[in-house]
PDB file of N, CA, C, O and CB in Angstrom:
ATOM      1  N   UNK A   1     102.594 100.153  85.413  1.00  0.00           N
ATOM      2  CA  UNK A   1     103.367  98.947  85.576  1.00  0.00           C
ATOM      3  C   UNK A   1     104.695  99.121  84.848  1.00  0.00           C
ATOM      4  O   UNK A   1     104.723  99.350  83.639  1.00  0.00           O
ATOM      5  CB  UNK A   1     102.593  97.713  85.051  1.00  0.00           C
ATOM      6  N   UNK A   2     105.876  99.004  85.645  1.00  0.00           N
ATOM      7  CA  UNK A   2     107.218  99.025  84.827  1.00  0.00           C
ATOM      8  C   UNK A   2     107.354  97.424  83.797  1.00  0.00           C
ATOM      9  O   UNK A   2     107.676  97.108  82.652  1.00  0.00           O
ATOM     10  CB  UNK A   2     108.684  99.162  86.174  1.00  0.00           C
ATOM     11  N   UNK A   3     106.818  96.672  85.228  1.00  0.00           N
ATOM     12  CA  UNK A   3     107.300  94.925  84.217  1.00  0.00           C
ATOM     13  C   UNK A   3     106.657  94.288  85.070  1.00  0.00           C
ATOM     14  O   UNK A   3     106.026  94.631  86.070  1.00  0.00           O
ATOM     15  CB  UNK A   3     109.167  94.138  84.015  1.00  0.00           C
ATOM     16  N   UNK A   4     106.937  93.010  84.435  1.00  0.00           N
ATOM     17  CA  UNK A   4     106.532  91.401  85.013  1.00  0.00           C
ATOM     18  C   UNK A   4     107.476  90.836  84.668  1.00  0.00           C
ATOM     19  O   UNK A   4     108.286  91.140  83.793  1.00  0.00           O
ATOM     20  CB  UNK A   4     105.280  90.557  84.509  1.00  0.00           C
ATOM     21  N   UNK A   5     107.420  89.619  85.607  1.00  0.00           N
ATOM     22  CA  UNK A   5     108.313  88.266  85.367  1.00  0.00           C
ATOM     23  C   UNK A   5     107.332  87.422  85.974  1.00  0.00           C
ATOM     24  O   UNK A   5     106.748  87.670  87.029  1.00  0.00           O
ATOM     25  CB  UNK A   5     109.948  88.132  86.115  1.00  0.00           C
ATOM     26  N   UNK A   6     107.137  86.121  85.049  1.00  0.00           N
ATOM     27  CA  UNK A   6     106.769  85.185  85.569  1.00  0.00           C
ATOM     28  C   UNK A   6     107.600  83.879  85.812  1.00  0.00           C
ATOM     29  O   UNK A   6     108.126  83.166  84.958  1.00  0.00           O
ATOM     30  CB  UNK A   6     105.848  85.055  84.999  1.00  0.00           C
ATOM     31  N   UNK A   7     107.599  83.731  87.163  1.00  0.00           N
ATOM     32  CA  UNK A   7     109.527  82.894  87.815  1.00  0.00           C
ATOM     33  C   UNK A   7     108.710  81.308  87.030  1.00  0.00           C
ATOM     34  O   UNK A   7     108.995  80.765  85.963  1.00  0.00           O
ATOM     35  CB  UNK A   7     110.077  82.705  90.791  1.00  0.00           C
ATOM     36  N   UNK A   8     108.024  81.061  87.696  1.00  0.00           N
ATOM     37  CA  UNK A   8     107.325  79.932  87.061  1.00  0.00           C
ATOM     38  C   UNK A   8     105.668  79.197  87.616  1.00  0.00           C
ATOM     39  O   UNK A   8     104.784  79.924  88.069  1.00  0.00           O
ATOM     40  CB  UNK A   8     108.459  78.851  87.191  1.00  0.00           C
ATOM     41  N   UNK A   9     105.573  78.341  87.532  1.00  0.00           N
ATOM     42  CA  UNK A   9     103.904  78.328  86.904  1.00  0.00           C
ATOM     43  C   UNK A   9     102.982  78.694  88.736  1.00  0.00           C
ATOM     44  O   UNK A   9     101.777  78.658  88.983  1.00  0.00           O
ATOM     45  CB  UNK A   9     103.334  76.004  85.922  1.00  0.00           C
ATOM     46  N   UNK A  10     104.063  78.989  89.603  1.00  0.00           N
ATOM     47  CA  UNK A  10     103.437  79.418  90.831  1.00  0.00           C
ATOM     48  C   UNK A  10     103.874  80.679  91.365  1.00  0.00           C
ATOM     49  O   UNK A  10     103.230  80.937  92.382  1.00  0.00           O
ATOM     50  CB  UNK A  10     103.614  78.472  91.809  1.00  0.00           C
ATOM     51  N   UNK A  11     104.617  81.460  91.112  1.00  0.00           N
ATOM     52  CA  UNK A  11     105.117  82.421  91.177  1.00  0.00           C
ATOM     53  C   UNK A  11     105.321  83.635  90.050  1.00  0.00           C
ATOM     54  O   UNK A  11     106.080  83.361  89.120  1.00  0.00           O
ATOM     55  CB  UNK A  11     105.968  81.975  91.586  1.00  0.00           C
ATOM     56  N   UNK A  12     104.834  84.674  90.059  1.00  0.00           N
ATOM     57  CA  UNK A  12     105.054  85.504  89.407  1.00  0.00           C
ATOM     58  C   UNK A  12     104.982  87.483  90.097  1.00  0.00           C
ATOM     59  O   UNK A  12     104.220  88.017  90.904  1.00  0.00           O
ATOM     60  CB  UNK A  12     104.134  84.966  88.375  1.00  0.00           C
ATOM     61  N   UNK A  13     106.068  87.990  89.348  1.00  0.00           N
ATOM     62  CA  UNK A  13     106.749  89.540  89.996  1.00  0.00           C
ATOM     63  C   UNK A  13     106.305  90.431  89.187  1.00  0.00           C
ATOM     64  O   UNK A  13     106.422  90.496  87.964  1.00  0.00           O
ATOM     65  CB  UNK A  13     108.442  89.786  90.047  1.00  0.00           C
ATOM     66  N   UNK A  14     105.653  91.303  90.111  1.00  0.00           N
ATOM     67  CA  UNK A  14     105.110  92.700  89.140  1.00  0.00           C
ATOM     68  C   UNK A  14     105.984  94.151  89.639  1.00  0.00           C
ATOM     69  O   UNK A  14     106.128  94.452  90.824  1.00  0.00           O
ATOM     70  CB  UNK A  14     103.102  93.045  89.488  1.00  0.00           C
ATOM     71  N   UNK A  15     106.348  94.700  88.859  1.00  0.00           N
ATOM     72  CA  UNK A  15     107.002  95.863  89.509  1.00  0.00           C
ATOM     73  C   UNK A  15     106.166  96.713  88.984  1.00  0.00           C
ATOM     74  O   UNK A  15     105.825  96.628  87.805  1.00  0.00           O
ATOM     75  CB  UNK A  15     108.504  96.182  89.271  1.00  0.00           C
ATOM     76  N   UNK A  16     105.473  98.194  90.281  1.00  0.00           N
ATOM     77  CA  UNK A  16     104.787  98.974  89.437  1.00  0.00           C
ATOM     78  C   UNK A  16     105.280 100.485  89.852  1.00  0.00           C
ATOM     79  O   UNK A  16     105.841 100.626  90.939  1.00  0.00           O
ATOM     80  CB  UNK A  16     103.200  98.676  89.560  1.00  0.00           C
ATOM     81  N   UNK A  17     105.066 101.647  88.967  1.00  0.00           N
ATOM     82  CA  UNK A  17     105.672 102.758  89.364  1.00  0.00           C
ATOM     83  C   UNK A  17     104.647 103.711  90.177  1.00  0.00           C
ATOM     84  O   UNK A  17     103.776 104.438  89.699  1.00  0.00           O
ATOM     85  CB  UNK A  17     106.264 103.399  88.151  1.00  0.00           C
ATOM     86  N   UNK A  18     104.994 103.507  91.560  1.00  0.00           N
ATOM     87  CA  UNK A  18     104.542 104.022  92.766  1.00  0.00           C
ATOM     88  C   UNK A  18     105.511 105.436  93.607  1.00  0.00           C
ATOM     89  O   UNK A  18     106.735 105.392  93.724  1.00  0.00           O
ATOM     90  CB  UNK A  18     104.503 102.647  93.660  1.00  0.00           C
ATOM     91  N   UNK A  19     104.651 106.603  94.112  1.00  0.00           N
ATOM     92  CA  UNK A  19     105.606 107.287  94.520  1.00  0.00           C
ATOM     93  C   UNK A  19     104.792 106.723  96.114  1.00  0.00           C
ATOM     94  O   UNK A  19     103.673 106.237  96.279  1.00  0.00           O
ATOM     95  CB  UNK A  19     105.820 109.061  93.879  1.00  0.00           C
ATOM     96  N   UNK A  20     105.920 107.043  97.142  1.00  0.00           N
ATOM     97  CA  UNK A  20     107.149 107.485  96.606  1.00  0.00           C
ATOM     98  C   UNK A  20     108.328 106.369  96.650  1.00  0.00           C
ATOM     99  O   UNK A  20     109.520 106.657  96.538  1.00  0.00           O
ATOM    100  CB  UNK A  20     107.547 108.739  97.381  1.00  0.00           C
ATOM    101  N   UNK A  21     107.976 105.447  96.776  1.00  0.00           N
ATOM    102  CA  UNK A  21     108.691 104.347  96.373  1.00  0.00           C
ATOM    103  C   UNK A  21     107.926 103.181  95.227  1.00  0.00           C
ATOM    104  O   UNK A  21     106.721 103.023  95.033  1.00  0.00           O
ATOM    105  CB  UNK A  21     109.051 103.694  97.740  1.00  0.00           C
ATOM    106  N   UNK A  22     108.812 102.635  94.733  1.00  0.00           N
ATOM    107  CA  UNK A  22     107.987 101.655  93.418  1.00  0.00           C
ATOM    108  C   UNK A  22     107.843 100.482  94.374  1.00  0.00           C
ATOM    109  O   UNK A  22     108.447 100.187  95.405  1.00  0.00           O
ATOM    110  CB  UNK A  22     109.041 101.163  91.673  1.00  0.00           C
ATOM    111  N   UNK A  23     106.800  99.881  93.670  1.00  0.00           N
ATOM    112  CA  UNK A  23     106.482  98.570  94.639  1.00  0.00           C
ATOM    113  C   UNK A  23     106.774  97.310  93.881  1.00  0.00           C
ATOM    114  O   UNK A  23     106.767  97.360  92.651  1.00  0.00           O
ATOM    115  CB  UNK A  23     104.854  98.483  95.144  1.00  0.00           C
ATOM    116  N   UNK A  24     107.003  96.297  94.439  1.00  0.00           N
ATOM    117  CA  UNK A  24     107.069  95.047  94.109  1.00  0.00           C
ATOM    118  C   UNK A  24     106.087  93.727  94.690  1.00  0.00           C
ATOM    119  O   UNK A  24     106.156  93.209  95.805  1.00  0.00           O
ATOM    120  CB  UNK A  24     108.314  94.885  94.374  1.00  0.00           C
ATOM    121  N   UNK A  25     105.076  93.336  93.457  1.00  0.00           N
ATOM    122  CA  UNK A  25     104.188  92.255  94.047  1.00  0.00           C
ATOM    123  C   UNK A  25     104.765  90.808  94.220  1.00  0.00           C
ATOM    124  O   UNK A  25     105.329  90.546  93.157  1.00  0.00           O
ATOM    125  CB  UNK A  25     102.984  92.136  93.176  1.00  0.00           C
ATOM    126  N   UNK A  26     104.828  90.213  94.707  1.00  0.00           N
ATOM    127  CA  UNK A  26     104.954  88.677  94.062  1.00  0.00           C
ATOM    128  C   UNK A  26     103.593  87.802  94.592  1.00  0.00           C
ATOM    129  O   UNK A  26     103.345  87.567  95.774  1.00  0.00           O
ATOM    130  CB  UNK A  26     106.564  87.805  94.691  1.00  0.00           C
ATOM    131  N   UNK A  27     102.707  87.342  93.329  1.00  0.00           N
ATOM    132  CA  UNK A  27     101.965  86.542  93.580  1.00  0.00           C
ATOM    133  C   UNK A  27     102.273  85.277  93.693  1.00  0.00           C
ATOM    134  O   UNK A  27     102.943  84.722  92.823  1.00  0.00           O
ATOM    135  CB  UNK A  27     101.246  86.677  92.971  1.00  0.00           C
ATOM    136  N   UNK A  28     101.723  84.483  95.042  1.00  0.00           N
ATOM    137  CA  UNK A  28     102.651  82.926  94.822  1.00  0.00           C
ATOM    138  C   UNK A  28     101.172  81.817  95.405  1.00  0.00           C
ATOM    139  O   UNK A  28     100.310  81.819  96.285  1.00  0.00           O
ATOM    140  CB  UNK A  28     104.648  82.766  96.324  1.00  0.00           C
ATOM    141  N   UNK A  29     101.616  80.987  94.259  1.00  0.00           N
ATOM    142  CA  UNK A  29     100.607  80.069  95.255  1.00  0.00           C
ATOM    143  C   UNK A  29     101.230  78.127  95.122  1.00  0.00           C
ATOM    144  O   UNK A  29     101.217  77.287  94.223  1.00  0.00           O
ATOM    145  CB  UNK A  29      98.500  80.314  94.418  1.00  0.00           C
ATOM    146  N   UNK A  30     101.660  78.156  96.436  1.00  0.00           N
ATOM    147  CA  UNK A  30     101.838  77.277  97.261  1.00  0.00           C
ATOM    148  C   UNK A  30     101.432  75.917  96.873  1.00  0.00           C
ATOM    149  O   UNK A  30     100.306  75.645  96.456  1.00  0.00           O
ATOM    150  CB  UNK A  30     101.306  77.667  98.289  1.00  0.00           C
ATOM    151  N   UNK A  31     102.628  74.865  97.064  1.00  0.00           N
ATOM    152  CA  UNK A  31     101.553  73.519  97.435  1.00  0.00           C
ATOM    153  C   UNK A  31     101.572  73.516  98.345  1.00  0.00           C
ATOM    154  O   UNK A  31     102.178  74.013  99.295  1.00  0.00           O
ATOM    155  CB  UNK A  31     101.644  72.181  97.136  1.00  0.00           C
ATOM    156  N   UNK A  32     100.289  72.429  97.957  1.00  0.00           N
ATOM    157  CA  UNK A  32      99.442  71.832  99.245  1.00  0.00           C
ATOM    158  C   UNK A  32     100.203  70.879 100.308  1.00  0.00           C
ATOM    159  O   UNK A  32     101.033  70.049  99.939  1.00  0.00           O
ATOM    160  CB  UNK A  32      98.203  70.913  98.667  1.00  0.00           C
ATOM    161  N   UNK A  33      99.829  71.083 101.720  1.00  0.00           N
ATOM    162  CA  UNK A  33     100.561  70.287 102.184  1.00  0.00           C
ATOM    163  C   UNK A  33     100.701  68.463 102.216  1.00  0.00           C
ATOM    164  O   UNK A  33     101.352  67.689 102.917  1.00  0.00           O
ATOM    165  CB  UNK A  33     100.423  70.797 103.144  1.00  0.00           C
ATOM    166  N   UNK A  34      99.691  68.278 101.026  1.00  0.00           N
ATOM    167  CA  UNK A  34      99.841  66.962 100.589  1.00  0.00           C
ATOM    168  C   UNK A  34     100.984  66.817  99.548  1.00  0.00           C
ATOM    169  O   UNK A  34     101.265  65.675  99.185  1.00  0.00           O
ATOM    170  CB  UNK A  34      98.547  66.493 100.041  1.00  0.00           C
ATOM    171  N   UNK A  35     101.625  67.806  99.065  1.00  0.00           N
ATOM    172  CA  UNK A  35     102.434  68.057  97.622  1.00  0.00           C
ATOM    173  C   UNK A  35     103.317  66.930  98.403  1.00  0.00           C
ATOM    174  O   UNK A  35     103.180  66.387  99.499  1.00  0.00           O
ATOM    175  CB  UNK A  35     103.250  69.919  97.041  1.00  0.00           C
ATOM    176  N   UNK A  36     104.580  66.781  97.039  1.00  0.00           N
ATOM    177  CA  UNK A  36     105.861  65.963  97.570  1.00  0.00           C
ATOM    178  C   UNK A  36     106.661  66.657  98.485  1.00  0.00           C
ATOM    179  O   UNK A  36     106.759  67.807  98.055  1.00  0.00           O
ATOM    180  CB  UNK A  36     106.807  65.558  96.477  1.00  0.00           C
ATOM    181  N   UNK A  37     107.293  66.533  99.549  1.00  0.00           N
ATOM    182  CA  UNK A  37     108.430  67.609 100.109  1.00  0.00           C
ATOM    183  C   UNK A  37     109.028  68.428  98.986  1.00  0.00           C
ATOM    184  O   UNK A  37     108.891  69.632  98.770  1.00  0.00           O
ATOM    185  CB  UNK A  37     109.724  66.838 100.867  1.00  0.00           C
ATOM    186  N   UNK A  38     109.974  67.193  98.073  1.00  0.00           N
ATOM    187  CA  UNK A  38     110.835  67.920  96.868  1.00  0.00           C
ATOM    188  C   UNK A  38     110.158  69.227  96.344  1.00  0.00           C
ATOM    189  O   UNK A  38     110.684  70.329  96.504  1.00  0.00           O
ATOM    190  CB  UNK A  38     110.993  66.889  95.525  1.00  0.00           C
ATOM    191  N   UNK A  39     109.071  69.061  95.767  1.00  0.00           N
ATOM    192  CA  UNK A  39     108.211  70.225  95.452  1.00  0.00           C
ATOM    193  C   UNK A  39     107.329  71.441  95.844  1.00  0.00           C
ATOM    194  O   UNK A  39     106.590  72.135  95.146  1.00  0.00           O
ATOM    195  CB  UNK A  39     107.710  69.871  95.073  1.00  0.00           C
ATOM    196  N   UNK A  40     107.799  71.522  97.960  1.00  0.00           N
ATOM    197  CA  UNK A  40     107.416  72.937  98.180  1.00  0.00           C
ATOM    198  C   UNK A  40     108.615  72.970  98.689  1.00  0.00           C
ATOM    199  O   UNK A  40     108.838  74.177  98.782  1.00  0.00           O
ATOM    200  CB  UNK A  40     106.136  73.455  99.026  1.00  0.00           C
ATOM    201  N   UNK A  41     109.848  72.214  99.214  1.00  0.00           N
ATOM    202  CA  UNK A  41     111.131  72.630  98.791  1.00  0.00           C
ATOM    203  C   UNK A  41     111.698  73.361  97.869  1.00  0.00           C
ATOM    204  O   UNK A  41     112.459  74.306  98.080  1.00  0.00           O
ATOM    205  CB  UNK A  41     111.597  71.922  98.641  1.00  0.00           C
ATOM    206  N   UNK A  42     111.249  72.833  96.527  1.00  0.00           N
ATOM    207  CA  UNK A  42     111.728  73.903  95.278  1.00  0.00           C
ATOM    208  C   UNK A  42     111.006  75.579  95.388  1.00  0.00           C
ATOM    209  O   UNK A  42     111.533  76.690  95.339  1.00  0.00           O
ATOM    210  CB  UNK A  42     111.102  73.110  93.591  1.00  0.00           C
ATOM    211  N   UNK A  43     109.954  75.253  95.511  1.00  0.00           N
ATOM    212  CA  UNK A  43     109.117  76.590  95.453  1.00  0.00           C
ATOM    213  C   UNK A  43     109.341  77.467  97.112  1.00  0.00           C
ATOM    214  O   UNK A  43     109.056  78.659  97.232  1.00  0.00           O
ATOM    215  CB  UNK A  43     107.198  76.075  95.125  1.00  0.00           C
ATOM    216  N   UNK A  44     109.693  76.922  97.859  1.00  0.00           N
ATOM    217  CA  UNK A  44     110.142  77.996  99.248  1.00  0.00           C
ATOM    218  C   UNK A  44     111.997  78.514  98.358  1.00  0.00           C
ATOM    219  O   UNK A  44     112.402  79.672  98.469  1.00  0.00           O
ATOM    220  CB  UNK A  44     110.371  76.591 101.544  1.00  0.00           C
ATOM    221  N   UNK A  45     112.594  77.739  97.796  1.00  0.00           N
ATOM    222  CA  UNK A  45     113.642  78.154  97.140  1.00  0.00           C
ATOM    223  C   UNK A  45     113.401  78.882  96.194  1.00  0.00           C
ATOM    224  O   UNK A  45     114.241  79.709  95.838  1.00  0.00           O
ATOM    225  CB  UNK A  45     114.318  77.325  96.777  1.00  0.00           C
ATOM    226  N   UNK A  46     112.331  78.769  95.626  1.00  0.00           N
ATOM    227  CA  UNK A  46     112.490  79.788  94.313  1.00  0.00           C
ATOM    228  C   UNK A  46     111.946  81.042  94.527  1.00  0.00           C
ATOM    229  O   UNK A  46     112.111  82.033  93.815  1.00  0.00           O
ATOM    230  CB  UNK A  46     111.786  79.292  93.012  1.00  0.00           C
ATOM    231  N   UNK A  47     111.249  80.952  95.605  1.00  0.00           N
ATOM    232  CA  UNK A  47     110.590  82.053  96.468  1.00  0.00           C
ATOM    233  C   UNK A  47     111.837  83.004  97.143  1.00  0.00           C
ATOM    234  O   UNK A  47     111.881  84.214  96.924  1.00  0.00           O
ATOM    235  CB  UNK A  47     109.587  81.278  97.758  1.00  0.00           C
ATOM    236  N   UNK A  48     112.530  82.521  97.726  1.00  0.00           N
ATOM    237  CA  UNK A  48     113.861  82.892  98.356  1.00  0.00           C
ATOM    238  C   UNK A  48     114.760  83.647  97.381  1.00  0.00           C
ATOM    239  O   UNK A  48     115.107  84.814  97.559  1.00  0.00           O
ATOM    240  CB  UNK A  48     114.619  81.608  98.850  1.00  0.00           C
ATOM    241  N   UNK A  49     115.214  82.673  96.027  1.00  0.00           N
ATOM    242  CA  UNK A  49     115.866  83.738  95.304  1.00  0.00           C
ATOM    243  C   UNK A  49     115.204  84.778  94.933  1.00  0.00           C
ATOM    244  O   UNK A  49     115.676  85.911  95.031  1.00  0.00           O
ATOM    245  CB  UNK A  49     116.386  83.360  94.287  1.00  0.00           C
ATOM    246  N   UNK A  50     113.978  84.518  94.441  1.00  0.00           N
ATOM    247  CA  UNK A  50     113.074  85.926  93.928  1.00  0.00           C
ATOM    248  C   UNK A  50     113.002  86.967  94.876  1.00  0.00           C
ATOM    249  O   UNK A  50     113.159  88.184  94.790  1.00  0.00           O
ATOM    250  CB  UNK A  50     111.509  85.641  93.613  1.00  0.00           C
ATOM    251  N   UNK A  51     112.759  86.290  95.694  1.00  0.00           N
ATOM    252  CA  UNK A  51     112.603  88.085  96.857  1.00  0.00           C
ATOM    253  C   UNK A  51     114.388  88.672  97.075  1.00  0.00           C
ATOM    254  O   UNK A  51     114.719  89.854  97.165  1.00  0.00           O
ATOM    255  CB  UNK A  51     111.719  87.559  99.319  1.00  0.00           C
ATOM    256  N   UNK A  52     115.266  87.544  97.117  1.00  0.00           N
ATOM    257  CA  UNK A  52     116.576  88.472  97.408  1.00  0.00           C
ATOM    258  C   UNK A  52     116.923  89.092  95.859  1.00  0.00           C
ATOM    259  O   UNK A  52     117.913  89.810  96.004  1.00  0.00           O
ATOM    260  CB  UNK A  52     118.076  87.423  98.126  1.00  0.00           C
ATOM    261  N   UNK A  53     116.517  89.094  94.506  1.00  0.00           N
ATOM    262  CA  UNK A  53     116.344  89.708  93.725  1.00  0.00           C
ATOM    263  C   UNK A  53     115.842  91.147  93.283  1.00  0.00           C
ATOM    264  O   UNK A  53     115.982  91.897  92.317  1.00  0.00           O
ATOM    265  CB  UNK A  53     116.021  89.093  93.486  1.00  0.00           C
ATOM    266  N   UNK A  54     115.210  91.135  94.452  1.00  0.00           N
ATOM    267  CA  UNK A  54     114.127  92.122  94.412  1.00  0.00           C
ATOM    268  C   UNK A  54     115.057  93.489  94.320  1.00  0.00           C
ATOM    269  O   UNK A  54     116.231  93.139  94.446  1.00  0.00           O
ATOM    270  CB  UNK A  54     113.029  92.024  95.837  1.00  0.00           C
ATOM    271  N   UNK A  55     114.969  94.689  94.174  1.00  0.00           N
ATOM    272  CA  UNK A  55     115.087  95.915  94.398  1.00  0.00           C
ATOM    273  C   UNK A  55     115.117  96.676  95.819  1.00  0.00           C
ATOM    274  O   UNK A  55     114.309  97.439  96.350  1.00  0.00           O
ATOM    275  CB  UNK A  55     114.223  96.293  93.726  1.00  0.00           C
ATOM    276  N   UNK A  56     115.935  96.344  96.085  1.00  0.00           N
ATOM    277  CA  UNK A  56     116.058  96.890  97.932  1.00  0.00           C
ATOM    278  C   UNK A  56     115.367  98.069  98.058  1.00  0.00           C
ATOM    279  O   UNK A  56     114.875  98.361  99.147  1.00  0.00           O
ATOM    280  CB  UNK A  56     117.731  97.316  98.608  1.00  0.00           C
ATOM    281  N   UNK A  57     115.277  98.658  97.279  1.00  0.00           N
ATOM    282  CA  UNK A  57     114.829 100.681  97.532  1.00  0.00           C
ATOM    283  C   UNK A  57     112.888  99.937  97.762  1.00  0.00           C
ATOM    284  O   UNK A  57     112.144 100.422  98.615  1.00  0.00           O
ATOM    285  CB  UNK A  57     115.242 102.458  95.069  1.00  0.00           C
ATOM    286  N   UNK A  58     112.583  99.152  97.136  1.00  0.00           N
ATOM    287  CA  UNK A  58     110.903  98.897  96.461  1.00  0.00           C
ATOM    288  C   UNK A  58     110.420  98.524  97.860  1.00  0.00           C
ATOM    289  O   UNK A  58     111.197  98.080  98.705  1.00  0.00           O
ATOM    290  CB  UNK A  58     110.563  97.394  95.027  1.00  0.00           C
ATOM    291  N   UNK A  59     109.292  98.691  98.054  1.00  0.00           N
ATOM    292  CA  UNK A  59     108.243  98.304  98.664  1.00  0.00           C
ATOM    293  C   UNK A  59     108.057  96.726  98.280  1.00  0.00           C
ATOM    294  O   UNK A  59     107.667  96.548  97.126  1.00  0.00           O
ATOM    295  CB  UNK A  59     107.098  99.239  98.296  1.00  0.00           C
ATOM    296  N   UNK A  60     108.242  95.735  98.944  1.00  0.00           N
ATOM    297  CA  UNK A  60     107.956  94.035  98.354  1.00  0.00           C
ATOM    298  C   UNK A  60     106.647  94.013  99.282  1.00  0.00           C
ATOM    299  O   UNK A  60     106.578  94.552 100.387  1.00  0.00           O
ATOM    300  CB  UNK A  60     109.429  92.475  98.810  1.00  0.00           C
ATOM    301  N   UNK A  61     105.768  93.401  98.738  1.00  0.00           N
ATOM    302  CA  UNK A  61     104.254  92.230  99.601  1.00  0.00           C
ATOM    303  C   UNK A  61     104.616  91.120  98.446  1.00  0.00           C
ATOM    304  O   UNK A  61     105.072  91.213  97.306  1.00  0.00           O
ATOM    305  CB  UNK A  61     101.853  93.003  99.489  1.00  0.00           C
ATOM    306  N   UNK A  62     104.117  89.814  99.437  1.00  0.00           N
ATOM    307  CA  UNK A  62     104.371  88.695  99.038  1.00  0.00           C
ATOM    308  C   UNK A  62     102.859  88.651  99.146  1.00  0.00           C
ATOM    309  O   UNK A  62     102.545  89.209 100.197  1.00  0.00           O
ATOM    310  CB  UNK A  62     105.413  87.747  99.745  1.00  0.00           C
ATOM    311  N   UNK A  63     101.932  88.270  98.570  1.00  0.00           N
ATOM    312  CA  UNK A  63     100.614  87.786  98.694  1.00  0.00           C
ATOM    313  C   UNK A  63     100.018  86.376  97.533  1.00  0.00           C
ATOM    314  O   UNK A  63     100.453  85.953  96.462  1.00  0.00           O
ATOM    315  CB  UNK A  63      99.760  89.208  98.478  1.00  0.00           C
ATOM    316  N   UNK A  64      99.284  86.135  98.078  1.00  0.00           N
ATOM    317  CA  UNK A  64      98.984  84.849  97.460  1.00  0.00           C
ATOM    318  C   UNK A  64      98.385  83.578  98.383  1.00  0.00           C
ATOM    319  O   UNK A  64      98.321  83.629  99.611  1.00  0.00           O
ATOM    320  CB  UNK A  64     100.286  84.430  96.835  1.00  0.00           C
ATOM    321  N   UNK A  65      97.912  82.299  97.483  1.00  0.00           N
ATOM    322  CA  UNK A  65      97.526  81.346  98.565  1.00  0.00           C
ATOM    323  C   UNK A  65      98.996  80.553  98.981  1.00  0.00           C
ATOM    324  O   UNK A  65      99.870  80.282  98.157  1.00  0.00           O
ATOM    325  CB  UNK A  65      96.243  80.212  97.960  1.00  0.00           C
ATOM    326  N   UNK A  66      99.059  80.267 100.343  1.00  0.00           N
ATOM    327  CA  UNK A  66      99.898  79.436 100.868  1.00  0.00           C
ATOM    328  C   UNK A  66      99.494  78.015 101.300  1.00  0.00           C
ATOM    329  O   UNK A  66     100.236  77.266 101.936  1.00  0.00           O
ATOM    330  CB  UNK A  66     100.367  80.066 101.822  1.00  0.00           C
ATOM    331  N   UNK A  67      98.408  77.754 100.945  1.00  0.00           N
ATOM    332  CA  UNK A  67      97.820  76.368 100.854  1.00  0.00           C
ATOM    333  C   UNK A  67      98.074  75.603 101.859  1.00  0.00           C
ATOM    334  O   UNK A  67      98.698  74.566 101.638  1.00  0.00           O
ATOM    335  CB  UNK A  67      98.201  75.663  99.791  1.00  0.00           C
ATOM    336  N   UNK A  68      97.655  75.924 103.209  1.00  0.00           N
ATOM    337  CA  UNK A  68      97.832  74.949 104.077  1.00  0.00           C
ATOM    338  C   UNK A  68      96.503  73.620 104.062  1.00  0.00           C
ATOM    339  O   UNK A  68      95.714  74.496 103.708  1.00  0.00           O
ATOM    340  CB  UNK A  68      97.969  75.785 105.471  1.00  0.00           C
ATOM    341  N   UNK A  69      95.992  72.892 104.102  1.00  0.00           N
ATOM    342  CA  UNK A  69      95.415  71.749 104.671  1.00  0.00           C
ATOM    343  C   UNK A  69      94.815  71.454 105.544  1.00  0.00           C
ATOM    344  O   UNK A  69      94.488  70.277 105.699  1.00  0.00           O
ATOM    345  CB  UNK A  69      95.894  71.166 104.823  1.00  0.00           C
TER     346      UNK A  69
END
């Protein structure tokens, strides 16, 4: 494992050293589709900056629950 970041209490980035490219996890888990709009609004946004953050060269999977209903 190079690092972690944890973006916040639903999202968190693991970078690990993989040949022949390094990979990038992001575990995410979703509200529910009962949540407020405002609040899977924020988290599809915070999701958005995190992945255009990412390391272009890396391998990204997004995995996690997406909590549909």
């Amino acid at each position: 494992m190079i690092g972690y970041e944890p973006i916040n209490e639903r999202i968190i980035s693991v970078r690990l050293n993989a040949k022949p490219r390094k990979i990038t996890l992001l575990q995410v888990y979703a509200p529910t589709t009962t949540a407020p709009e405002a609040e899977t609004e924020n988290f599809y946004e915070q999701l958005s900056n995190t992945l255009r953050n990412v390391n272009k060269g890396d391998l990204t999977l997004v995995i996690g629950d997406f909590n549909a209903k």
